[in-house]
Every structure is written in structure tokens, then in C-alpha cells.
N, C-alpha and C positions, 0 to 999 in steps of 0.2 A: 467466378469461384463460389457464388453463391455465399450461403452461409457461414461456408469458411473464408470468406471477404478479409481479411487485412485492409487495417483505414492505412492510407498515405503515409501518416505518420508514424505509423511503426513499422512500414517496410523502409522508409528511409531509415530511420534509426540503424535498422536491421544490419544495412550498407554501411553504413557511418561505422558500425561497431565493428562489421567484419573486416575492413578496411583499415581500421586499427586507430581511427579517429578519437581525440578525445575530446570534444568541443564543449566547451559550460559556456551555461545559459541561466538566465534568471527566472523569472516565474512562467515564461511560456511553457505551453505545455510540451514535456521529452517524456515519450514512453521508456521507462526505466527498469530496471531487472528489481528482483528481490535478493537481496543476495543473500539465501536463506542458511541458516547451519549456527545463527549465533544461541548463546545462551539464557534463555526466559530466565533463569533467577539471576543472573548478572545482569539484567536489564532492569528487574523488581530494585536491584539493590542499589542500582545507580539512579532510579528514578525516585526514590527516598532520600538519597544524599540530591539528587539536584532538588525536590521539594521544600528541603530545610532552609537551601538557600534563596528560595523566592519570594519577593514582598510581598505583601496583599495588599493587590488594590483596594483602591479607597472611592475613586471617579475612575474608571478603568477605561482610557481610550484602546483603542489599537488600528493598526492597517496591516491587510492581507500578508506581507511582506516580515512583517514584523512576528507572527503567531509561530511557534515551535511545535505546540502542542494544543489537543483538544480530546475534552473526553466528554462523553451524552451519558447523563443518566436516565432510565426509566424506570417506572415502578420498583424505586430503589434497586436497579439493579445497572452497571456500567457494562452498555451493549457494544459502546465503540471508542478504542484511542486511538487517535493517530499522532502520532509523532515523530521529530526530524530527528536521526541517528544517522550523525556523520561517520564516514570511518575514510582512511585511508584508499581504499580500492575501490571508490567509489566517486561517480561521478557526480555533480551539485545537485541535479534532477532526482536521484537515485537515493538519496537521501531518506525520505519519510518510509518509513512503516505503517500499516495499519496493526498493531501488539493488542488490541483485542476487537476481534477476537483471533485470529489468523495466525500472530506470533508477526515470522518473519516472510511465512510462505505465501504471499501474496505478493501482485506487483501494484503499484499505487500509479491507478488513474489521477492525473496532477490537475488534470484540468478540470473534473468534478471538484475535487478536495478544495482547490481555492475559487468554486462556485460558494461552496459552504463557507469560506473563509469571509467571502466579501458580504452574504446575509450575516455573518457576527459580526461583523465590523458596524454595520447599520444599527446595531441594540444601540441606544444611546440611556446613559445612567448620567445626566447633569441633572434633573431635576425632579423629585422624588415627587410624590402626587399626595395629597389629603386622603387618609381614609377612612370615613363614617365611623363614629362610634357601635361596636358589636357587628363589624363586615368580618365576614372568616375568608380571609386572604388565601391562607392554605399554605400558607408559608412556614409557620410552627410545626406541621408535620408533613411537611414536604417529602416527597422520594422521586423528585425530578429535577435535574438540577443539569448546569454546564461548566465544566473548568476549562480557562484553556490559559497554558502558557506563551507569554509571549515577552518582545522587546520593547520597553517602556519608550517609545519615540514614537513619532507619527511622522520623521524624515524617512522616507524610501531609503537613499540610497544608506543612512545608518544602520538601517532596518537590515536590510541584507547581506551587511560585512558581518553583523553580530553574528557568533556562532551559535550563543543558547538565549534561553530567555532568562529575563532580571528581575518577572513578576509573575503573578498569579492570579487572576480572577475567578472565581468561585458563586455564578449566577445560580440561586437559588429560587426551581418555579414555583409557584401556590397554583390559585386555581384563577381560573378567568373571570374577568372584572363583567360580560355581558354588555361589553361597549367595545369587543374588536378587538381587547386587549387581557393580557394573563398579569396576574400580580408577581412580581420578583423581590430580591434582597440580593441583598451583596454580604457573603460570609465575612462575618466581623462587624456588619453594622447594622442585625437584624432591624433598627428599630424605623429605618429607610426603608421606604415604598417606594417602587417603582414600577409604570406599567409598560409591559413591552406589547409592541404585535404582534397576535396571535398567529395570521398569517404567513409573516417572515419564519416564526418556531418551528411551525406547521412541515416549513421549506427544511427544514432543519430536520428535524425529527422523521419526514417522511425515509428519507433515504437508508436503504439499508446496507449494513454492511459487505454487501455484493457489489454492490454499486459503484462504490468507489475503487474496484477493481480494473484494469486494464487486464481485458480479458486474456491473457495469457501464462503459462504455468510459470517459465523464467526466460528472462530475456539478460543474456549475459555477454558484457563488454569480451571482444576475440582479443583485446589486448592481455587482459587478464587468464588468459586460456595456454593451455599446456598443452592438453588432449581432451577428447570429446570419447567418453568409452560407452558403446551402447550392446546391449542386449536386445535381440530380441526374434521370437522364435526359435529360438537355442542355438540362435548362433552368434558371435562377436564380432564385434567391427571396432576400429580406434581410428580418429582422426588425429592426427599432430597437427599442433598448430603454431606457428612464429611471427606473430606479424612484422616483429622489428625487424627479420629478414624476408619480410613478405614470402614467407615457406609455407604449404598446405600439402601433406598427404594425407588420404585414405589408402591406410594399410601402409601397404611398399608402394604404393602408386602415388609417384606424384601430381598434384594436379594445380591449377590457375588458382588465383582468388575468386575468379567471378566464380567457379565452377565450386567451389569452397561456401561460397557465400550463400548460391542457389539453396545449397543443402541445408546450410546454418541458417537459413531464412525459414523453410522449411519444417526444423526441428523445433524451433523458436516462436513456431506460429501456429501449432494447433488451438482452439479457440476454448474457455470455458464456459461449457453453458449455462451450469448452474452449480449450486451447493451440494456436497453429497449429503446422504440421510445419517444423519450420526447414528441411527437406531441399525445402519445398515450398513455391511463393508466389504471393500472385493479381495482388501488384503486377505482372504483366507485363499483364493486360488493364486498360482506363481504369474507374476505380471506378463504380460503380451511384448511390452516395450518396458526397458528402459535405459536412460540417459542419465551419465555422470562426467560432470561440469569439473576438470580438474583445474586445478589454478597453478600459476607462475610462481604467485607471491605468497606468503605466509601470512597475511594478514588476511584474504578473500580465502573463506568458507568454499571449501567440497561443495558441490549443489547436487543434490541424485533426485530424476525427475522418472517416477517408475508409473507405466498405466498397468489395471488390474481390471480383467471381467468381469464387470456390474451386472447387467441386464441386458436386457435383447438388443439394446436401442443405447446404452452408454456404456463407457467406461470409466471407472475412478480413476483420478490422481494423486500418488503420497509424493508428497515432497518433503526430504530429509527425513520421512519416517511419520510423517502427518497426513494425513488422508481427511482434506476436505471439501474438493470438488470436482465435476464428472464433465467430459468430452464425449464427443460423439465418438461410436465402435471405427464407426465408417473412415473418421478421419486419421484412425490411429492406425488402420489396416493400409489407407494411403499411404500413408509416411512411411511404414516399415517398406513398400513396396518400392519407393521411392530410396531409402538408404541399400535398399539391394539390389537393386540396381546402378548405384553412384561406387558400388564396390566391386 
């Protein structure tokens, strides 16, 4: 398939979900949907009330297991959060967002995310270092810096029943000590030095908020699904979907699961290749395709997955009305050729 490769584990997934499976898992890696449609200033406002309630570390351990959230500052400015939002219609895996920059419209590569979890777990803050009289740390006016919340334990298995986190760490960078290592602080106890490796940061800071994407627009549990409504070339199609009666039509036609799933495999798996140009947008001509994700339940968010003519060689994708990253022309002209034919 080339390019357009699906790894193993997100066509199993793929079966799993069409099949109507709800399987949880703990940190392994499950490629997960976005389940995009919630609200940014409801998230702003519940993330101020969960703030108030969190201690500030003082010696901050933590393990993978145990982190809720994480946020990167650079040149004063906060390029990435990721954090766990539970909801109802959602399965263990499905959980994190990345809320900046992407919001909700991304799906979260898990098994990058707690590559990066297990370099912070490595920072160690037990013993603060001597430093020279008149050394400029770079601490005083820092604009680099990492939060991340988490569960004050270093037991796994408590780590993982907790729902939120019970503390807050606030690693404050300066500038490099020219021994291997960057000067830090811990917000609230400027007057502690600590030198972390620069190397492990490096690991940290390298990656960009692409990256911790699992390269697909939405990948959505078929248990949570009503109908599958798509556009595309001016014409309409509806899938029904039931799994609890293991029911599948396209149209009036009914058809198998497998023959269900093929398609939902399919729709589910075009690949993204990269970020669109914010300078640039295809939302001004009417999209080529698009797919609207209806739900069962009232708690799972509408999902509308619409592609739009970019350029020669890609297309944009808005999800819920966000337009932030491009597929290839080639694989969206596949798919629509493939849903018209399955109807």
C-alpha cells in the first residue's frame, strides 16, 4: 500500500472497533480517535478550577503512569499541552488530547506521548548543586520552562486508578551550566538550584507537535455510531450502523460486518502528511469529501471530517470546522472511489 501503509496496530484497532469491541488497556500503545466537537472555553475553565486544586511540588517525583498532564514552554511562549480528559464515550486509551495546539482535532500517538513521559520521569530534583558567586543561571528571567501534572505516588498500580492529578510541578529552565547540563528551579522555591541534562531536554523539546500525532484525521469506536453520513462529488451516501444487533447497511442495502468494516477501515485510514499552512486554506472551494461521525449517545460529540482542494499534490482537512492538516489528493480520490462503489 505503500505510503498509504497502515502499521498493524491501527488496523486491528480498526476491527476491534468495528466489531463493536470495547477492550481497556493500560499504557500500551491503542491508537485512539479524537473525539473532537468539545468546547475550548469549557476546557480553559475547568483547567483553572483543576489548577487551584493542585499542590506544588516541593521534591517532585513521578512515573509515566501517574502524569495527567504536560505543558512545554519556549521562548516564553506554551507550544504544546497534552492532557488526559476523561469522558464517558470514551475508551481508557482515548483519553488524552493534545489542547495545544490542535484543541481536540487530533488523535494522540500514545506510544510517542509516554516516550516523553518516561525522559521527565528521569529529571531528578533530590539535590540541588552549589552555584558560584555572580554565575547568571538564567533562571531570573527564564521564558522556558515545563509543567506537568500529575499523581503524587510512585505506586503503578495507584497511579493508574487515580482519575486526575493531586500535584503540580512547575520546572523552571535558565541557561546551560557548559558541563552537559541546563540550570532549573522549582516555581516556589527560586532559591534551589538544580542541574538537569541537557541531552534528555533536548529529547524533550525536539519533538514537535506533529509528532505526537497518530497519523489519522478520526478514528471512532462503531459502538458509539448511529450513521456514517458522507458527501462527496454531489452525491450522498448514509451508512447505519448497530452493532448491539450486529446491523450494517449502506443505503437500503444491507450488508455483513466484514463488508462494513472494509469500508470503515477505509474511511478511518487516510493518512496525514503533514500540517497545513495557516497563511493558506482550501476552505474557500466546497470540499471533494466529507464524513459525518453521528453518535448513539448524547454525551459523544458529532465528528465532521471534510477534505477541501489545496494544491496539485494535497488536500486540507477541517475537522469540526478547524483546518489544520493536508492528505494526499491521490488518496482521497481513492476513497471516494471506493465508497461508490460499496454503494
Amino acid at each position: 500500500m505503500g505510503r498509504k501503509r497502515i502499521t498493524a496496530g491501527i488496523i486491528c484497532l480498526i476491527f476491534l472497533l468495528a466489531a463493536g469491541c470495547s477492550e481497556r488497556g493500560g499504557e500500551t500503545r491503542s491508537p485512539a480517535p479524537s473525539q473532537s466537537g468539545g468546547n475550548t472555553q469549557e476546557h480553559a475553565e475547568k483547567e483553572k478550577t483543576r489548577k487551584k486544586e493542585l499542590r506544588q511540588a516541593v521534591k517532585p517525583q513521578f512515573i509515566p503512569n501517574g502524569i495527567r498532564g504536560v505543558s512545554l514552554k519556549k521562548e516564553g511562549r506554551e507550544f504544546l499541552y497534552i492532557a488526559r480528559e476523561p469522558a464517558d464515550h470514551k475508551m481508557d486509551f482515548d483519553y488524552w488530547e493534545i489542547l495545544k495546539p490542535y484543541g481536540e482535532n487530533a488523535t494522540m500517538d500514545t506510544e510517542v506521548m509516554y516516550e516523553m513521559f518516561k525522559e521527565l520521569c528521569s529529571l531528578t530534583f533530590t539535590e540541588p548543586v552549589q552555584v558560584e558567586e555572580g554565575t547568571d543561571t538564567g533562571i531570573q528571567d527564564s521564558d522556558m520552562g515545563i509543567v506537568i501534572e500529575y499523581v503524587d505516588t510512585m505506586d503503578d498500580t495507584q497511579a493508574k486508578s487515580a482519575e486526575e492529578a493531586d500535584t503540580e510541578a512547575e520546572i523552571i529552565l535558565g541557561k546551560e551550566d557548559g558541563k552537559g547540563g541546563r540550570y532549573a528551579a522549582l516555581a516556589g522555591s527560586m532559591e534551589e538550584v538544580f542541574v538537569l541534562p541537557e541531552d534528555t531536554l533536548q529529547m524533550i523539546y525536539a519533538r514537535k507537535p506533529f509528532d505526537y500525532i497518530l497519523k489519522i484525521p478520526a478514528l471512532i469506536s462503531a459502538d458509539t455510531l448511529e450513521s456514517v453520513k458522507i458527501s462527496a462529488d454531489g452525491r450522498t451516501y448514509e451508512i447505519k450502523v448497530d452493532t448491539a444487533e450486529d446491523s450494517y447497511r449502506f443505503g437500503k442495502k444491507k450488508v455483513e460486518k466484514e463488508e462494513f468494516a472494509a469500508l470503515y477501515q477505509s474511511i478511518s485510514g487516510i493518512m496525514l502528511v503533514s500540517e497545513a499552512d495557516p497563511e493558506k486554506s482550501g476552505r474557500e472551494e466546497e470540499p471533494r469529501l466529507s464524513v459525518a461521525f453521528c453518535r448513539n449517545t448524547g454525551d459523544a460529540p458529532e465528528v465532521c471530517v471534510s477534505y477541501h482542494p489545496y494544491d496539485e499534490e494535497f488536500d486540507s482537512v477541517e475537522i469540526n470546522g478547524k483546518e489544520q492538516f493536508l492528505v494526499r489528493k491521490e488518496d482521497v480520490e481513492d476513497l471516494i472511489g471506493q465508497i461508490e462503489a460499496a454503494f
